[in-house]
Residue, then its C-alpha position, 0 to 999 in steps of 0.5 A: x328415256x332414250x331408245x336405240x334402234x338397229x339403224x342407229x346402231x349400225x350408223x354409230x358402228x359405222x361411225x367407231x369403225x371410221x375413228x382412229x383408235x376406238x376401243x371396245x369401251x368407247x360410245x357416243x356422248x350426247x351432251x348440252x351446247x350451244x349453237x352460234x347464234x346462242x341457242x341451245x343445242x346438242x352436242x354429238x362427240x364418240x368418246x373413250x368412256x362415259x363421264x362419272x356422272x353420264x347416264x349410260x345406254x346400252x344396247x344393239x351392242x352400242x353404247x350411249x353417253x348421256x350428260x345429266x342434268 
């Protein structure tokens, strides 16, 4: 569960309002990765749209994009 507090909000629409071109469907997408010395690691990215089979997480009027698994 993933919870998201008015300061995250505001940071994320600080963030969209800073990128080129965001429409109104955009978010930020939380996603697996990993690190240069080969540990796992979190990958942050705004992105257009969730991917088909992303968890969605909507409030403070923002959205987040979580990968599954």
């Amino acid at each position: 569960m993933l919870t998201i507090t008015q300061n995250a909000a505001q940071a994320m629409e600080t963030i969209f309002a800073s990128a080129p071109e965001v429409p109104d469907s955009a978010g930020m997408r939380i996603s697996r990765d990993t690190a240069s010395d080969g540990q796992p690691a979190f990958r942050l990215a705004v992105v257009e749209a969730p991917e088909q089979s992303d968890e969605v997480v909507e409030a403070e009027n923002v959205s987040v994009f979580i990968e599954d698994g």
